[in-house]
N, C-alpha and C positions, 0 to 999 in steps of 0.2 A: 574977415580974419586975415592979418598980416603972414606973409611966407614963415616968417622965423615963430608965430606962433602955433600957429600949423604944425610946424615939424615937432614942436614941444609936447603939442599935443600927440602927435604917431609915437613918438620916442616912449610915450608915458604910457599911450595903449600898448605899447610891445613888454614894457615893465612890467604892469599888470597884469600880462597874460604870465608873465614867466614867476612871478611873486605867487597868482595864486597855486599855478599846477605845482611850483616845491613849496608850498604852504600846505595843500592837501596833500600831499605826498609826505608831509613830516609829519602829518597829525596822523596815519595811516601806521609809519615805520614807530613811531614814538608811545602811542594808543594803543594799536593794535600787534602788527607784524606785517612786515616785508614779503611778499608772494616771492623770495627765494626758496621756498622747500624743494620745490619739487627740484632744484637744480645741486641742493646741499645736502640733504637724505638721501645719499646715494652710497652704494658699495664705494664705488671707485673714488669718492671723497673720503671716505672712513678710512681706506686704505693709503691713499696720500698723509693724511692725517699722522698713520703710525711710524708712518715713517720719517716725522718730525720726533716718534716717543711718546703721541699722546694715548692715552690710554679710553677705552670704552668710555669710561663713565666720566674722561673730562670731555669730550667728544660729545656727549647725549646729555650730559648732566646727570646727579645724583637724585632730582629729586627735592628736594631741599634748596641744592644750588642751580642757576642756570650751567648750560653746557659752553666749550666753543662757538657752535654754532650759534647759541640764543645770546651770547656777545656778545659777537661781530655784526648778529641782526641791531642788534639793538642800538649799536655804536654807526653802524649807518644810519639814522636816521639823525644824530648829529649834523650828520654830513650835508644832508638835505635843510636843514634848518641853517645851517652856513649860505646855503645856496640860496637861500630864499634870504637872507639878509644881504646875500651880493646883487640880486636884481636889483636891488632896491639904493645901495654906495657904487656899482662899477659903472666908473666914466672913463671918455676915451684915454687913451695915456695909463689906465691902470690896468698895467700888464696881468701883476699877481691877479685881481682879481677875475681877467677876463679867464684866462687860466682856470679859475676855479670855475667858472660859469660853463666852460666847455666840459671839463669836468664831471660837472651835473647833469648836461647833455649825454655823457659815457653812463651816468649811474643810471639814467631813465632810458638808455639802450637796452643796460642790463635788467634790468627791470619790468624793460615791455619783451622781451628774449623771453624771459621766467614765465610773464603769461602766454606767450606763444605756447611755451614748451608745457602750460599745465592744461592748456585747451588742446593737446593732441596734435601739435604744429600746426595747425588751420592759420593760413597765410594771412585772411584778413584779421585776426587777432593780433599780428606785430602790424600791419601796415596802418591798423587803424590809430596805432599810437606814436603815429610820424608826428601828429600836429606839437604833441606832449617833448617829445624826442628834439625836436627840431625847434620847438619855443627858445630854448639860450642859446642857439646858437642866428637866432634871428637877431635877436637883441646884442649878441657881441657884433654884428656884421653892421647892425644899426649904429654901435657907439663907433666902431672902428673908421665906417663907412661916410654910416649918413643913412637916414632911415628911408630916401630916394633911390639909393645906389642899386642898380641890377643884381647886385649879386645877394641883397636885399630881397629886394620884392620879387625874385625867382626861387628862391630858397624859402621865401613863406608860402608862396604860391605851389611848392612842392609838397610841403607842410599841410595844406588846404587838400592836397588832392589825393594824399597819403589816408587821412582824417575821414576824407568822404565816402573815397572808392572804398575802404575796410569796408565801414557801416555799410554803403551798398549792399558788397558783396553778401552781405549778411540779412539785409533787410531781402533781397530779390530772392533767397534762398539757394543762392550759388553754394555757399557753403551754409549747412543747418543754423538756422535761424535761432540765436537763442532764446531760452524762455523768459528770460528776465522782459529782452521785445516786449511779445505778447503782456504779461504781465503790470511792465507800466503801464502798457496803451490801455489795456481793460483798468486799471484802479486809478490812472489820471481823467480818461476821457469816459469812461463809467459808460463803457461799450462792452456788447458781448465778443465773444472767441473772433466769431467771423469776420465782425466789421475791423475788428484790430485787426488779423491778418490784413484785409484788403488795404486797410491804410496803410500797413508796413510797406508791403509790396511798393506805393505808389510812391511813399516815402525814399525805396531802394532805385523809382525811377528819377523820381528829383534830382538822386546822390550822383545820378551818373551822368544827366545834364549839367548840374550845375560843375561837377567836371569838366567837360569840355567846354562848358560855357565862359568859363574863367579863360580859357588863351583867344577870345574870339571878344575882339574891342568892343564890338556893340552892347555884348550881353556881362560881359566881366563884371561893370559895376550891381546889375540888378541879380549877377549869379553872387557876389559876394553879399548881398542885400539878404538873398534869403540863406544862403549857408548862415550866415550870423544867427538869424532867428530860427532857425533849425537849429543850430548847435548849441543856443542857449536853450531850445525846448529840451533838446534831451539829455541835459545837463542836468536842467532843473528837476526832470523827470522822476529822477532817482529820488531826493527828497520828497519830492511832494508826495511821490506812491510810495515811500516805507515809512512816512514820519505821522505821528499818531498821537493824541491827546492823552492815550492809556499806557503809553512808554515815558520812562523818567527820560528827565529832558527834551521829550517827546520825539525821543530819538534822532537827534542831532548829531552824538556822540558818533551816531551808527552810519548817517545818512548825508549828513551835507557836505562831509568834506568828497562825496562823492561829485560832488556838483563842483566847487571850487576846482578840485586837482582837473576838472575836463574845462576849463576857462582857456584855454588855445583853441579849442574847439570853436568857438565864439568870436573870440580876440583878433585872430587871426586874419579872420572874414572881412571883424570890422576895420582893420589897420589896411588891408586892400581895399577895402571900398573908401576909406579916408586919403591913401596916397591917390585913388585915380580921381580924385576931386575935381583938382585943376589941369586941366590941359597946361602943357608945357610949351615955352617957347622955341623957336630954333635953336638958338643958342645955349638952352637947355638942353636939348636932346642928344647926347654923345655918349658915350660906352660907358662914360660912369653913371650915368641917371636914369632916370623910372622908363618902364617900358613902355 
């Protein structure tokens, strides 16, 4: 495979990752709702609120009508559907659209903030959604750059390790481990309690190799080898353990777009294990290209 199709190819794994996580993310805001509650049912919002003149019940809604709040939820997920149609038209030179791409990088800060804030602030809950966060702004760095430039493949590579050490963190039981864990591992791999814990666990020591493994040349490519396959298993994970032949649509509606919105989890892995392909020449290696 020629250089220039090469990079067409990385350019189009980094599209992909950033198309599906604001494709699951619109079909979540648009379907269901937006995990900002816990950051907009708040006294101190209500109270801001009156002092624009709005009253209780346009604020909460009548009932009948949506409130403030369930508008503004609901008109964000617009915004994400914008987004997810810009991965897919912004090339270098279009300013507006990159703009908008960073944009969506801010909305999925706010977004992974809200579930920090509804898991009790547990740190690896916002870190683990670095890869999600940080997906358009790889892609704007790719059109603007070059999908080789350092400030590229250090910024996905941060994205990678953001992604991992969370899950770690969670899997080792640094911070409580949650149920859902357990959960998929017993109704994917049709193990009991124990043996899921014990995988978790070894799962949480993978996470923390292939961490350090990624800045140390020898193991980078075979630590981005299995991050990929790891983060597409538990990706996948979610659908395959809640989807069911006795739910309409056999729960699709409910479950897959869980798997899409976490495709940077994946994506990410494989777009560095595709840039470190080819060794570069001398004349290649200068402060603008791959590390």
């Amino acid at each position: 495979m020629n250089d220039s199709k090469h990079e067409q190819m990385l350019i189009w794994v980094i599209r992909l990752g950033a198309f599906l996580c604001f494709a699951g993310w619109t079909w979540v805001h648009l379907y269901w709702e937006g995990p900002y509650g816990i950051l907009l049912w708040q006294d101190s919002t209500y109270e801001l609120a009156t002092r624009f003149g709005i009253s209780w019940d346009e604020f909460v809604g009548s009932g009948a009508e949506d409130g403030l709040v369930q508008k503004w939820l609901a008109r964000i997920g617009w915004l994400y559907l914008i987004c997810t149609i810009l991965t897919l038209t912004a090339r270098k030179g279009s300013w507006l659209q990159i703009a908008g791409l960073l944009g969506g990088s801010g909305l999925l800060a706010v977004l992974s903030y809200a579930k920090y804030v509804s898991a009790q602030r547990q740190l690896p809950m916002f870190v683990e959604h670095g890869g999600q966060m940080l997906m358009p702004v790889v892609l704007v760095l790719a059109l603007v750059f070059g999908v080789r430039h350092r400030a590229t493949i250090v910024t996905a590579m941060i994205a990678f390790v953001m992604t991992f050490a969370g899950h770690g963190c969670y899997a080792l039981n640094i911070w409580p481990t949650p149920a859902t864990f357990y959960a998929m591992t017993c109704v994917s791999l049709h193990v009991e309690y124990e043996t899921a814990a014990w995988l978790i666990r070894v799962a949480g020591v993978l996470d923390v190799i292939v961490c350090i493994g990624i800045f140390i040349p020898l193991l980078r490519r075979s630590s981005a080898m299995y991050a990929m396959l790891w983060g597409f298993a538990t990706a996948i994970a979610r659908p395959v353990a809640g989807m069911s032949w006795s739910l309409y649509y056999w729960g699709t509606d409910q479950f897959l777009h869980e798997a899409v919105l976490r495709a940077p989890h994946f994506l990410i892995p494989l777009y560095l294990f595709l840039v470190w392909d080819k060794p570069q020449t001398t004349s290649q290696l200068s402060d603008r290209e791959i590390l």
